[in-house]
N, C-alpha and C positions, 0 to 999 in steps of 0.2 A: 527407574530407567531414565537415562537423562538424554537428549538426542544426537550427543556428541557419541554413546553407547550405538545408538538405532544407527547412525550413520554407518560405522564402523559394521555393525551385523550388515548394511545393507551392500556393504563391501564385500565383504565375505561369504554373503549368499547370493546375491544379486549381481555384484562383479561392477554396480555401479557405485563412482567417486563423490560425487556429489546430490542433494536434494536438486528436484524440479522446483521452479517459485509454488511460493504454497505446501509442498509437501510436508515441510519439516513444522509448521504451523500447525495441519490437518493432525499430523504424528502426535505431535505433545498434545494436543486437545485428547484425544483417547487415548494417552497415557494418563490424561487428568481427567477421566472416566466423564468426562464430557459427551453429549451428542452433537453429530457432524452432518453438515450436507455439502456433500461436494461435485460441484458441478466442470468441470474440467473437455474440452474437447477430448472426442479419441485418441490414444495414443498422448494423452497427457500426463499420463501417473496415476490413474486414480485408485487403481487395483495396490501398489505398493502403500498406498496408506491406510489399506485397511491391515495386509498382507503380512508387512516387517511387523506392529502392532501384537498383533496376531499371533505371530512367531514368539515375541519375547517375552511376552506376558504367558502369568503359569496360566492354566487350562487350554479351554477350544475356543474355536472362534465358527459360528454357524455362518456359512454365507448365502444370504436366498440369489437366485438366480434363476431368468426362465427359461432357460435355452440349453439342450443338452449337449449342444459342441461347443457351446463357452464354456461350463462345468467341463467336461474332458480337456480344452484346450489350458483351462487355467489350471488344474491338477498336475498335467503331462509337465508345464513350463514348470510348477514349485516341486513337484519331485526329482526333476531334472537337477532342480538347486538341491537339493537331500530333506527337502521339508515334509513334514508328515500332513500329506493333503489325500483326499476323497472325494467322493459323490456318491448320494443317494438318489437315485431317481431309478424310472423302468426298464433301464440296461441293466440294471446291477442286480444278479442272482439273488436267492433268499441266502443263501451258505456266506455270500460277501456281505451283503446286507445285515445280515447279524453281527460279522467282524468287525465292522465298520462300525454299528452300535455299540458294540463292547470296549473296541477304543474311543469314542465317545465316552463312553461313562465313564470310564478309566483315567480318560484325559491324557492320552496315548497317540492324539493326533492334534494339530496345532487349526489346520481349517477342514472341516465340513460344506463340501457344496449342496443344497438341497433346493429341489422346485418349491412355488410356494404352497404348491398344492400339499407337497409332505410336510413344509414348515407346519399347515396349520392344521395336520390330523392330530388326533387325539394321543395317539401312540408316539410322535415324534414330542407331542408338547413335553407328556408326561415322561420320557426319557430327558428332556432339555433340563426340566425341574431338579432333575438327579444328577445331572454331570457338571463337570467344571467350567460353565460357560463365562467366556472372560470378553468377549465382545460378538457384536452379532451385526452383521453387515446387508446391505440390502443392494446387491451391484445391478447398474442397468437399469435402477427405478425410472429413467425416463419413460421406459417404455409404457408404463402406465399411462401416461397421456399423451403419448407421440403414436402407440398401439390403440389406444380408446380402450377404455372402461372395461369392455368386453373382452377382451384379449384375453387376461386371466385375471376373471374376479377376486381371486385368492391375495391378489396385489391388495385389494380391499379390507383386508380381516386382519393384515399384521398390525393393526394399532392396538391390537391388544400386549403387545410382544413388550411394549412401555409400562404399562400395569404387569405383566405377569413377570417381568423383570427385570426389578427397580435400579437395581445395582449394577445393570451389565450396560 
């Protein structure tokens, strides 16, 4: 995938003509399966560099996220575009819940929103092990130290997500 390709999709789904500075830099770094820290004010782009990524590469893309009207709001705006997005957290029934896994495994959806608290059950790992995970996003990590420690310790346990998988 080259970025002059990512631009063009970002046309076509997004409705926007050009990169933000930085964006298209953040873009080819995880095209070139690199890790990223991107620190951008709000309202800067930071979600479309995980987002287009996400979309054009084959499998899923896990997004941790701690707030369940972010997850809602960031689904509503990428299905709006026709992107194949979700959430798993305590709104979402067992009946959806399961659907939502099956297109996971299947790699039938392009982003997954999940709290961290699901990232790091035992049941979300060992499905993540099984599906096509092609990048895995951590949106809002400020909050871990702008929230304190305390907030949700679960921000704490993703360093395992670098050893448990090498390649994504």
């Amino acid at each position: 995938m080259t970025i002059e390709q990512a631009q063009g999709a970002m046309k076509k789904i997004f409705g926007f003509d050009l990169f933000r500075p930085m964006q298209a830099d953040i873009i080819q770094t995880i095209f070139d399966k690199k890790d990223s820290l991107v620190l951008m004010p709000t309202g800067g782009g930071k979600s479309i560099c995980y987002q287009l990524p996400a979309i054009l590469m084959e499998g899923s893309c896990v997004v941790v996220s701690p707030l369940i009207s972010l997850m809602k709001d960031q689904v509503e705006a990428l299905r709006a575009n026709g992107v194949r997005a979700a959430f798993l957290n305590s709104t979402v029934d067992r009946r959806e819940q399961r659907q939502i896994e099956d297109d996971l495994f299947n790699g039938r959806i392009d982003l997954v929103y999940v709290s961290p608290e699901k990232l790091v059950s035992s049941d979300f790992i060992r499905l993540m092990r099984n599906s096509p995970i092609n990048l895995i996003a951590i949106d809002e990590a400020h909050c871990i130290s702008a929230w304190g420690h305390d907030f949700r310790p679960e921000y704490t346990q993703l360093k395992f997500l670098k050893k448990e998988f090498p390649g994504v």
